[in-house]
C-alpha positions as CSV (number, residue, x, y, z in Angstrom):
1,X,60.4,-61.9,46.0
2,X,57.1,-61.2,47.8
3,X,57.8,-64.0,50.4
4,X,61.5,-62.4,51.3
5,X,60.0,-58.7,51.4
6,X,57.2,-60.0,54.0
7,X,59.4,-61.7,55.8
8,X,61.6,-58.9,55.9
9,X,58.5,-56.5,56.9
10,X,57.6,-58.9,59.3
11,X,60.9,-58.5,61.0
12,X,61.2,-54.9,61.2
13,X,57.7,-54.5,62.8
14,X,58.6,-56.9,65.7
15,X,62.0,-54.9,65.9
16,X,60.1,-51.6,65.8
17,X,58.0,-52.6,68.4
18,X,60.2,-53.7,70.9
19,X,62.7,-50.6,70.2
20,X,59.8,-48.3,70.7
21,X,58.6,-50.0,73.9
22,X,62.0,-50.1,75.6
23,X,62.2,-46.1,74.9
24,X,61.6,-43.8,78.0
25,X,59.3,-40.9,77.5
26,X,60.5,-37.1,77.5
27,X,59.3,-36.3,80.9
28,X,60.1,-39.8,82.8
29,X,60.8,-37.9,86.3
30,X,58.5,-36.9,88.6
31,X,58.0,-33.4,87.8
32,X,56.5,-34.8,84.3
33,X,54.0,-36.8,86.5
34,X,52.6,-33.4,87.7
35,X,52.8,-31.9,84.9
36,X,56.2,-29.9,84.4
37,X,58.2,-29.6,81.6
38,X,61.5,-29.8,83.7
39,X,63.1,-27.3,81.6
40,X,62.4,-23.6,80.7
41,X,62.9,-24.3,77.0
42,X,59.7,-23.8,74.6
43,X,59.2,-27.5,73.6
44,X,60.3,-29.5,76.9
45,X,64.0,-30.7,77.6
46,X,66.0,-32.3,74.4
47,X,68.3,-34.7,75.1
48,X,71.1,-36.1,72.3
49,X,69.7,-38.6,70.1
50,X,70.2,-41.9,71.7
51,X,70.9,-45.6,70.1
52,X,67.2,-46.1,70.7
53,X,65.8,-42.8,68.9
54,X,68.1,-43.9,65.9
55,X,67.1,-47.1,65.7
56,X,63.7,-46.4,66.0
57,X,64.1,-43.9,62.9
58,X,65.9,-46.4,60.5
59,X,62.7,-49.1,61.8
60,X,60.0,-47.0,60.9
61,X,61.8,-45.7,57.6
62,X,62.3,-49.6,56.5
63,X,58.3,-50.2,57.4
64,X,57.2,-47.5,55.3
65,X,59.6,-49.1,52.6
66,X,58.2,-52.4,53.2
67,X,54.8,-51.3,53.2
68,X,55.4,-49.0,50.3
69,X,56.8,-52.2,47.8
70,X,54.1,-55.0,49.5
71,X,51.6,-53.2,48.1
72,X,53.0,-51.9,44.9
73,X,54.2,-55.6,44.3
74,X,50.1,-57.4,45.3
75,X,48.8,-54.2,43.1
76,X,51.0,-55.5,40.0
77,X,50.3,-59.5,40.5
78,X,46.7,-58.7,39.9
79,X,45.5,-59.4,43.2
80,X,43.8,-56.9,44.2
81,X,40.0,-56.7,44.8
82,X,38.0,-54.5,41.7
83,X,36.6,-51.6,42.8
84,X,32.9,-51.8,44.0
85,X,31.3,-50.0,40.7
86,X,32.9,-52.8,38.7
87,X,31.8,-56.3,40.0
88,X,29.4,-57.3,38.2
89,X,26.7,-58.9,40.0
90,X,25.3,-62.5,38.9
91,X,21.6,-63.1,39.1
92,X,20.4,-66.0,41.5
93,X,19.2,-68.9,40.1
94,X,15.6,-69.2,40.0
95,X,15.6,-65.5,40.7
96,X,13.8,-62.9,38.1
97,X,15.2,-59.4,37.8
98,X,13.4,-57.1,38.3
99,X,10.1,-56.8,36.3
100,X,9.2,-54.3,33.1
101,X,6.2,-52.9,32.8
102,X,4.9,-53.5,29.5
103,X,3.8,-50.4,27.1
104,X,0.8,-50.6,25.0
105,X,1.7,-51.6,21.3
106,X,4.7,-53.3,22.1
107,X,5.0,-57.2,22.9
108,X,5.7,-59.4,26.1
109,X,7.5,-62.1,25.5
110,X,5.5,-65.8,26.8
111,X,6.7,-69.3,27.4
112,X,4.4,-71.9,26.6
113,X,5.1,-75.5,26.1
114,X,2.7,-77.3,23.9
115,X,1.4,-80.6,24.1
116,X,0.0,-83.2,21.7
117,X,-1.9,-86.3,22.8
118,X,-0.3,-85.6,26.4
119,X,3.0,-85.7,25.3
120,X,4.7,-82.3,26.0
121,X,6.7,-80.5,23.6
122,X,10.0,-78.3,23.5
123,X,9.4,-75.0,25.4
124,X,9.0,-72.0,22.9
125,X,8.6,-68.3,23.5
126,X,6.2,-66.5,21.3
127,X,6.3,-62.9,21.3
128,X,2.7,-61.5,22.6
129,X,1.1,-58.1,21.9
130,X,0.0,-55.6,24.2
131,X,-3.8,-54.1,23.5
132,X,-4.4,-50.8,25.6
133,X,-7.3,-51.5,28.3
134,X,-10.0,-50.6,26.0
135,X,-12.0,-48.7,29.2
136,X,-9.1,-46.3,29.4
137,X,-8.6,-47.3,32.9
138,X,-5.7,-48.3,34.9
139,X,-5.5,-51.2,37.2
């Protein structure tokens, strides 16, 4: 279905193109050159609508059509990209977020790897406390 409708849309935008370029434009003559409206009427001379003008109607109504369902049709399928608030971003391998200053009292959390007789152990994490700088100073 979404192959025949962009197929289809694909059609009526060469067609609309080439039915718009083959149009003159209001004031083709050469008082519209220089300027003049070549009528006295308020909006410029209006001729009957030609086969041109009506095709050119029906082209642009079937693109809006075709636009219209394309994009209805992609937003259904599930295609469409999530909105920028909702990716969620991935961190980099090898790359920390972003560091937490610890609070006095609370613990950090350390990774140390033991090692007996020069073998090395499993890595463990052992939960470390924080003692206030006991000169009351900040670094």
């Amino acid at each position: 279905m979404v192959i025949l409708l962009t197929v289809i849309h694909i059609v009526v935008c060469l067609f609309l193109v080439i039915v718009v370029l083959l149009q003159s434009g209001k004031a083709a003559d050469l008082a519209g050159a220089f300027g003049g409206m070549g009528s006295q009427t308020v909006f410029g001379p209006r001729g009957s609508a030609t086969l041109l003008s009506k095709a050119t109607t029906i082209a642009a109504a079937l693109f809006m059509v075709t636009s219209l369902s394309l994009s209805i049709l992609a937003t259904r399928a599930g295609r469409g990209s999530p909105a920028l608030l909702q990716k969620v971003t991935k961190p980099v391998p090898g790359q920390q977020g972003t560091p937490t200053v610890p609070q006095p009292g609370g613990t950090v959390p350390i990774t140390v790897t033991p090692s007996v007789d020069g073998k090395q152990g499993p890595k463990q994490v052992i939960p470390a406390p924080v003692v206030p700088n006991p000169n009351g100073q900040k670094k």
